[in-house]
Backbone bond lengths (Angstrom), bond angles and torsions (degrees), N, CA, C in turn:
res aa  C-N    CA-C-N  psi(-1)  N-CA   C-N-CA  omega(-1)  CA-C   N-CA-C  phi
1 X - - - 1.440 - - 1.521 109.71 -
2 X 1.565 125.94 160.27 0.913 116.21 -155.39 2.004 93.70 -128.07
3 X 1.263 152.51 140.48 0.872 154.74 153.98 1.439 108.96 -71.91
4 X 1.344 104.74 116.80 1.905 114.33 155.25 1.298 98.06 -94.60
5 X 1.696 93.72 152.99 1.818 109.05 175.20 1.390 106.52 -159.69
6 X 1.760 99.27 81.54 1.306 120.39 177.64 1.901 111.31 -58.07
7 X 1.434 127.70 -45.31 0.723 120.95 142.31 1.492 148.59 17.56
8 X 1.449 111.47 -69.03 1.060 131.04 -168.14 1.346 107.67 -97.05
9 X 1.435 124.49 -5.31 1.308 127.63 -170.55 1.794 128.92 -58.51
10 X 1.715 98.01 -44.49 1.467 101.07 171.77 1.162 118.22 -68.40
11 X 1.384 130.05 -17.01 1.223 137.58 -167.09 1.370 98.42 -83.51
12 X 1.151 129.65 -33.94 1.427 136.98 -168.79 1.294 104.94 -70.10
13 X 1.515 116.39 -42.40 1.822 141.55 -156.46 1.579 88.70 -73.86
14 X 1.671 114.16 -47.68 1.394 120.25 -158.10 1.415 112.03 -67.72
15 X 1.395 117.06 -47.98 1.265 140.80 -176.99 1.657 111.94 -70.16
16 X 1.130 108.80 -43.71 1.618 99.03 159.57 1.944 126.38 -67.29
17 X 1.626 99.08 -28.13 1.228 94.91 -173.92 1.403 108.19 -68.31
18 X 1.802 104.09 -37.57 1.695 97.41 -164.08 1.643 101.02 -93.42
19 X 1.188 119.08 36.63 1.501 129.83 169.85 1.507 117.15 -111.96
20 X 1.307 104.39 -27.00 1.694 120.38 163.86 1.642 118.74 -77.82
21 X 1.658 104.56 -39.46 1.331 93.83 -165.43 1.869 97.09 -90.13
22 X 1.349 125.57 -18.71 2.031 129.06 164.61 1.365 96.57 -69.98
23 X 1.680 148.89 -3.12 1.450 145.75 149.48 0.820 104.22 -59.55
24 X 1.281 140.18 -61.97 1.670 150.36 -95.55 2.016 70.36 -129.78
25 X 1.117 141.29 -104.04 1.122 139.61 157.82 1.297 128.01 25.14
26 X 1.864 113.41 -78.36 1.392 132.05 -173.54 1.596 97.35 -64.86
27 X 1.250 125.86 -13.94 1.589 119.74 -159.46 2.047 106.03 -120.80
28 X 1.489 92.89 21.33 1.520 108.03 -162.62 1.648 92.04 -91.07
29 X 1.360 103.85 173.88 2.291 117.03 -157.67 1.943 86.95 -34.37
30 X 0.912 92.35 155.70 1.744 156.78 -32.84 1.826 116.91 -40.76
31 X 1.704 108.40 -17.99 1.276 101.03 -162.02 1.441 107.37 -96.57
32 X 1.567 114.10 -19.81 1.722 96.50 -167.35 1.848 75.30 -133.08
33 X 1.215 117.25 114.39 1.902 116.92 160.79 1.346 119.77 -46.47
34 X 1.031 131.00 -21.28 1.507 140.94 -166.87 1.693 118.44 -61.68
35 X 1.596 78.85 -51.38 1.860 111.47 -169.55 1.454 106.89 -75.07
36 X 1.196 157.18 125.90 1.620 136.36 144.36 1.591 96.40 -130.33
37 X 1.609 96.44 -166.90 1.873 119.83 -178.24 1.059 80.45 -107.39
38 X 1.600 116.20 -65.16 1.432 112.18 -146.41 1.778 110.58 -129.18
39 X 0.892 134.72 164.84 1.633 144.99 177.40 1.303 120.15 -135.62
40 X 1.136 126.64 91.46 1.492 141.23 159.14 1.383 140.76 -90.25
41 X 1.260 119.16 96.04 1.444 131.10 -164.24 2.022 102.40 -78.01
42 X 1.431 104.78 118.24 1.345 132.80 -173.92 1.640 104.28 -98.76
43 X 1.087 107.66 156.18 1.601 113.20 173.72 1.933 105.40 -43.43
44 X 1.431 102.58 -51.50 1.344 142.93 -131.97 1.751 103.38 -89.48
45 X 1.686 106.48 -17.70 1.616 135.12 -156.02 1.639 118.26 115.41
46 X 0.979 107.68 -171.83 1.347 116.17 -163.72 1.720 101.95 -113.85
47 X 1.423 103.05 129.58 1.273 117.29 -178.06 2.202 108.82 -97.61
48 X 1.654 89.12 141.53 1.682 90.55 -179.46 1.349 105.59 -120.15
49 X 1.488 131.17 150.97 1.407 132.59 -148.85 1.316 84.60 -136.08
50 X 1.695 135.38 110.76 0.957 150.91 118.52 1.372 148.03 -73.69
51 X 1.835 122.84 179.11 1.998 91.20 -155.40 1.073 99.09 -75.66
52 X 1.954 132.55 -18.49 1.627 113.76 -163.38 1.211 101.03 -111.01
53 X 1.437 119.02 14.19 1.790 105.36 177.35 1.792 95.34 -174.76
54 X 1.724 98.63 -163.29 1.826 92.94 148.12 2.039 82.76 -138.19
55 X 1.828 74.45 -150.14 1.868 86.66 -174.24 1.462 113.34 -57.01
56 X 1.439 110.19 151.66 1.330 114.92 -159.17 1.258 130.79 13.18
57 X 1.439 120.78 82.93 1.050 142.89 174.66 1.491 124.53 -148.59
58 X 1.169 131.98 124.91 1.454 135.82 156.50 1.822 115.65 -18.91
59 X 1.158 94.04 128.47 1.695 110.58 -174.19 1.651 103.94 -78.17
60 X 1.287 105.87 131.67 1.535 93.70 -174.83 1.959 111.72 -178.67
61 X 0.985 113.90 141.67 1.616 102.58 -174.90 2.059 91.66 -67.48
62 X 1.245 90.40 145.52 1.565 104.24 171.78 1.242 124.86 55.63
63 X 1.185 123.97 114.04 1.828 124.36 -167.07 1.410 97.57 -148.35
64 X 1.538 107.23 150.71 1.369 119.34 176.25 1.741 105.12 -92.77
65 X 1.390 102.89 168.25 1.536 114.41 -157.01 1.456 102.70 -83.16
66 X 1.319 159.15 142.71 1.485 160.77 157.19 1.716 91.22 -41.53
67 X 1.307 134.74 -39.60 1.445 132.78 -176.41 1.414 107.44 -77.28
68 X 1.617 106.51 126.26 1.619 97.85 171.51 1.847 128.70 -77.81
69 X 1.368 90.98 8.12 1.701 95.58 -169.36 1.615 94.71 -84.64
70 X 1.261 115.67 -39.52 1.476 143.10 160.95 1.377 123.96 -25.46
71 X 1.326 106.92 -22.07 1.234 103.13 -138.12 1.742 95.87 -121.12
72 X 1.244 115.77 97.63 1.947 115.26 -168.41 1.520 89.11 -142.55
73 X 1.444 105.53 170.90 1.619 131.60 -178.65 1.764 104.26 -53.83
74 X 1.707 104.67 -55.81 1.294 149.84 -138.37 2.299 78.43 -76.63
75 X 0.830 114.28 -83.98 1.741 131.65 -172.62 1.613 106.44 -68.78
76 X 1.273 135.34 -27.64 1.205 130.36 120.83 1.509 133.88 -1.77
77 X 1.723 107.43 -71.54 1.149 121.91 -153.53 2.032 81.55 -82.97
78 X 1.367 109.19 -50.96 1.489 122.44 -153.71 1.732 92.13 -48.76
79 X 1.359 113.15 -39.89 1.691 112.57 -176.62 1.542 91.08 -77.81
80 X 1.286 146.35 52.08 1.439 128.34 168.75 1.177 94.68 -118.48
81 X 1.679 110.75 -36.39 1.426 129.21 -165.62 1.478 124.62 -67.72
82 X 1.718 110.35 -11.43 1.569 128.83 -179.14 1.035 93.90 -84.31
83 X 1.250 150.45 30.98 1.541 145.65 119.24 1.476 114.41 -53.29
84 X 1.261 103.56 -17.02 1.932 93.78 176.74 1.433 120.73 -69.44
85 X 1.387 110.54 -21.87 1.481 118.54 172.78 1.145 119.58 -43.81
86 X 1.423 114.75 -53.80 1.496 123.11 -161.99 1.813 97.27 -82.80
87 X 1.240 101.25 -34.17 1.600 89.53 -166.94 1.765 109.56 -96.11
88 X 1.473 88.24 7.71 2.240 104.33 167.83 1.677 85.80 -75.41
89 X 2.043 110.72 -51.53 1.292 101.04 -166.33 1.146 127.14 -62.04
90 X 1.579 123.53 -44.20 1.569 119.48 148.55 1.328 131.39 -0.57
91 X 1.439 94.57 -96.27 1.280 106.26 -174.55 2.084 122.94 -51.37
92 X 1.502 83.13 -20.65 1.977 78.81 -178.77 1.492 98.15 -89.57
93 X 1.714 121.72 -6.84 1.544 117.86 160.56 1.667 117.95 -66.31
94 X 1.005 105.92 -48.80 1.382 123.31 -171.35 2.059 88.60 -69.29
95 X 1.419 128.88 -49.44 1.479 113.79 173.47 1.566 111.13 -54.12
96 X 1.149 115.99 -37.85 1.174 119.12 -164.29 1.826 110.12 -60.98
97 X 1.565 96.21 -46.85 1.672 100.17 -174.49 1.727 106.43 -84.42
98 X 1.078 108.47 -7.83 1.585 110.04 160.52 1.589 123.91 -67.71
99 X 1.386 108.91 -29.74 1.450 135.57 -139.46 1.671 80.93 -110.24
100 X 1.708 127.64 -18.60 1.056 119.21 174.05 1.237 130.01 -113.98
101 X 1.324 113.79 5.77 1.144 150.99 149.05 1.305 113.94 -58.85
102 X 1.619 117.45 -64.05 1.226 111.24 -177.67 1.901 128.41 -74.51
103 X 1.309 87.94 -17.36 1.780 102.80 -179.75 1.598 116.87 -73.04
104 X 2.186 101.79 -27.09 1.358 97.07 170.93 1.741 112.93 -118.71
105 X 1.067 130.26 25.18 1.504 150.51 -162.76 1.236 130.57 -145.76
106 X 1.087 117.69 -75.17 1.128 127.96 -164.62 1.948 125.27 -165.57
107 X 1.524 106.05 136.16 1.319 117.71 150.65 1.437 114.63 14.50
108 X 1.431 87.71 -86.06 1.918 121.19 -154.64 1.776 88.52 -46.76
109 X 1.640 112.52 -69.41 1.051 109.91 -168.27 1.747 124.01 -39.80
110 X 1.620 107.89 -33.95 1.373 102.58 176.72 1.690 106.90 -68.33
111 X 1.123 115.24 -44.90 1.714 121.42 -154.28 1.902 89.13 -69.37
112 X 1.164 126.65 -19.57 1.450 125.90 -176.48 1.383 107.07 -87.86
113 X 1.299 122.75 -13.33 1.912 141.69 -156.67 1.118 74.90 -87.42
114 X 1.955 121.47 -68.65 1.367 111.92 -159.82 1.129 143.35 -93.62
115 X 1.657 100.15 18.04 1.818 130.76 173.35 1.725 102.24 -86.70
116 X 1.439 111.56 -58.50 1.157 120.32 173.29 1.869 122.90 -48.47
117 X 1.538 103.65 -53.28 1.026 109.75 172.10 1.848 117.88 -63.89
118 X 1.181 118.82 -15.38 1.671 110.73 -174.86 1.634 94.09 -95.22
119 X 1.624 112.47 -20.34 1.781 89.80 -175.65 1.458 97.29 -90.83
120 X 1.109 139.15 -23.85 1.651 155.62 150.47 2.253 93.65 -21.12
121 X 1.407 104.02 -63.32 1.307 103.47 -173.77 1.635 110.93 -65.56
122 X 1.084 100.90 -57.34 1.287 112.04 172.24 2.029 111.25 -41.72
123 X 0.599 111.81 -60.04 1.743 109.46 171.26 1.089 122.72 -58.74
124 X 1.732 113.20 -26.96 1.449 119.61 -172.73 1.973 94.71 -95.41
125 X 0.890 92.87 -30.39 1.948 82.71 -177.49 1.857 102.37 -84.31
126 X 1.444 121.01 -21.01 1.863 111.57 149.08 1.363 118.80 -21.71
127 X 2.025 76.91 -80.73 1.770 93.32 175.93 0.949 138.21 -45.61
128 X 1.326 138.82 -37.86 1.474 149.34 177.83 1.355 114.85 -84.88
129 X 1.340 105.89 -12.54 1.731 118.00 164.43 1.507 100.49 -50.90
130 X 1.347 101.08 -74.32 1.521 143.06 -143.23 1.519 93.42 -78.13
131 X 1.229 135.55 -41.00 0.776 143.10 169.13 1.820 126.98 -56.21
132 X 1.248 94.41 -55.54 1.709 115.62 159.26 1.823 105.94 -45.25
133 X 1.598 114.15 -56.86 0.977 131.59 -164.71 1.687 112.35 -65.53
134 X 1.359 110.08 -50.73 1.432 115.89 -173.94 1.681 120.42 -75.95
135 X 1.270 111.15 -38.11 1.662 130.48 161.87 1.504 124.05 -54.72
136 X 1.165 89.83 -57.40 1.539 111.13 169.54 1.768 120.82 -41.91
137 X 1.441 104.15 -59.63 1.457 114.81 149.28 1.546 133.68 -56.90
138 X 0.977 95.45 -36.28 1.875 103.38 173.63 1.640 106.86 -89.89
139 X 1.596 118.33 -15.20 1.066 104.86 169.47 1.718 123.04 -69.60
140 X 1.430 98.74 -42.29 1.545 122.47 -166.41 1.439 96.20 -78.12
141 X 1.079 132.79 -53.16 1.535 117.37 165.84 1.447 129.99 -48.27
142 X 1.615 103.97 -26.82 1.505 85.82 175.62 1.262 99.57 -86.11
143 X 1.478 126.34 -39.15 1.609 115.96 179.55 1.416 120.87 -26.99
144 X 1.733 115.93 -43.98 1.192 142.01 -156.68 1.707 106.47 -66.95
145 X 1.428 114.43 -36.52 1.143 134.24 -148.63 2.112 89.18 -109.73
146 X 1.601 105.13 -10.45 1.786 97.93 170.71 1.834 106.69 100.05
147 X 1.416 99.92 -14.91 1.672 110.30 -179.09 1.482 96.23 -70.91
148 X 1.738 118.71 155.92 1.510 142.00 157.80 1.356 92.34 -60.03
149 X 1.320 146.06 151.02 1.086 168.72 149.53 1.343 116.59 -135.48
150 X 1.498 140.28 90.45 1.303 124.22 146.72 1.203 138.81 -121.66
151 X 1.875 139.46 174.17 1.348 106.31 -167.04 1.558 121.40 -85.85
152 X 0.788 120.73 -177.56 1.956 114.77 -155.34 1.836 83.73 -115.26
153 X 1.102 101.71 -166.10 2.080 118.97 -168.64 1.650 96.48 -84.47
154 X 1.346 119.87 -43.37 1.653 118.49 -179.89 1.359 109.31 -28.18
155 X 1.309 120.65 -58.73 1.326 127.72 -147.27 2.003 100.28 -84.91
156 X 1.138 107.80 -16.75 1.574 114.98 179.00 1.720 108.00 -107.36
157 X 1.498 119.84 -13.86 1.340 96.78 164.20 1.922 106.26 -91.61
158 X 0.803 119.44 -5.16 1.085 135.83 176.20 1.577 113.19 -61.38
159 X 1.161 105.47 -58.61 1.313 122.13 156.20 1.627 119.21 -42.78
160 X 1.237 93.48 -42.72 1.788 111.03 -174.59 1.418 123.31 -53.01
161 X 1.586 95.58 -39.51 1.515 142.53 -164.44 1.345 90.62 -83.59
162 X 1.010 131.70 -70.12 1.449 143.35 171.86 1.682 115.59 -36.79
163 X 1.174 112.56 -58.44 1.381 109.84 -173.44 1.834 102.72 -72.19
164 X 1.388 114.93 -45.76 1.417 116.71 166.67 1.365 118.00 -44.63
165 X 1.403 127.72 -28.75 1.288 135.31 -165.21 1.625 86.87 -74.84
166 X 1.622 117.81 -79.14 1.281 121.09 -161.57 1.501 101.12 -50.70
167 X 1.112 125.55 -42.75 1.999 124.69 -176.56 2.169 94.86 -56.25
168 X 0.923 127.28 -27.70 0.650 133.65 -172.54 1.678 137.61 -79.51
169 X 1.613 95.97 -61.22 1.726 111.49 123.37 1.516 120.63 -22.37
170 X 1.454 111.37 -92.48 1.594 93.49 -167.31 1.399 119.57 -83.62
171 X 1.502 128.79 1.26 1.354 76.68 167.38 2.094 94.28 -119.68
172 X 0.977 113.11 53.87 1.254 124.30 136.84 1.620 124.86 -79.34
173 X 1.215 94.10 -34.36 2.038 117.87 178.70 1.437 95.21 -85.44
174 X 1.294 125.54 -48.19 1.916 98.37 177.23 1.647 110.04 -89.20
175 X 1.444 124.83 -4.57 1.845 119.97 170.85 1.604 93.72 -82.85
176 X 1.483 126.09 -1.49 1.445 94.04 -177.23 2.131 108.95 -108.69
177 X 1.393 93.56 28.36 1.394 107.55 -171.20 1.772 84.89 -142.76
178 X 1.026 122.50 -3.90 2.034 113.96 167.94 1.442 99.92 -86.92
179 X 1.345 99.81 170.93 1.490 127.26 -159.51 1.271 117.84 -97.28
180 X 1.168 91.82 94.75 1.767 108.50 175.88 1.680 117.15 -90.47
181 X 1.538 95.52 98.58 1.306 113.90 175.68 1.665 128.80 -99.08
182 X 1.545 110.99 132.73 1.355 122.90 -147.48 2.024 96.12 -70.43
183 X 1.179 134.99 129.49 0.898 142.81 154.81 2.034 136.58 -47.97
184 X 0.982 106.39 100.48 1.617 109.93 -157.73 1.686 100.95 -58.55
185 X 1.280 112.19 129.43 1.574 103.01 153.50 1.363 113.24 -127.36
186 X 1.487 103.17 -172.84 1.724 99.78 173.91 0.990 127.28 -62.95
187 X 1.103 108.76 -46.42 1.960 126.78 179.58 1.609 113.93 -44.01
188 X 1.737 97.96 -20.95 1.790 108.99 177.20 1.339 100.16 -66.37
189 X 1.624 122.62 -45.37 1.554 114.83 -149.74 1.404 90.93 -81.47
């Protein structure tokens, strides 16, 4: 016999969505132009601030700012920490294939969807802390200095990721207390 676990379904929907949009993110300037935190228009062009670098720059956890006002131990370290993206994205991968597990199997797989998925939130609301936090400062400094500074799509799919996370969370936590009913086949009669 086969267990369905309708239940568990949004949780599944949630966990893939906010696993696409911490992709779409972790892979933002230097590697994909599309994605940034931040956008700063230079004499020279406009610079984009992504988690492993910005424009023309070497890909790499933690980088100092092209601005020297920018440039401390303290905001340094804070760009080391945009590694949580990718490993927010992880973990809502790893909910996701739990979350599919449980929709065609079993229980366990949901109640693991929605363990995975709350430390998934939990990493993704770090990031978007930290994220808020580090931009925010590099925004207002460049303002300070007469430069365009504003925040780029990173910092709002992030958000995206975030709100999907918690949709994801609970009702992974109420499909793993719904009614998973065994599927009839012939082989039963």
């Amino acid at each position: 016999m086969v267990q369905i676990a309708g239940a568990a379904l949004p949780g599944v929907f949630f966990c893939f969505a906010a696993m696409v949009l911490l992709i779409f993110v972790s892979v933002s300037e230097p590697t994909w132009d599309r994605v940034s935190f931040l956008n700063v228009r230079l004499p020279n062009g406009t610079t984009h601030y992504g988690a492993f670098g910005y424009t023309n720059h070497d890909v790499g956890i933690g980088y100092f700012f092209p601005n020297d006002r920018l440039n401390s131990n303290i905001l340094h370290n804070l760009t080391k920490t945009l590694i949580l993206h990718p490993i927010a994205a992880g973990l809502s991968g790893l909910a996701f294939f739990f979350g599919i597990c449980g929709v065609g199997f079993n229980r366990v797989g949901t109640i693991f969807m929605a363990l995975l998925a709350g430390l998934a939130l939990l990493t993704c609301l770090v990031a978007w802390i930290i994220d808020m936090i580090l931009f925010g400062i590099a925004r207002q400094r460049n303002r300070d200095e007469g430069l365009w500074a504003q925040y780029g799509n990173a910092n709002w799919l992030t958000l995206g990721a975030l709100v999907s996370l918690l949709l994801a969370f609970c009702t992974a936590a109420v499909g793993a207390f719904g009614r998973y009913k065994r599927k009839r086949t012939d082989a039963a009669y």
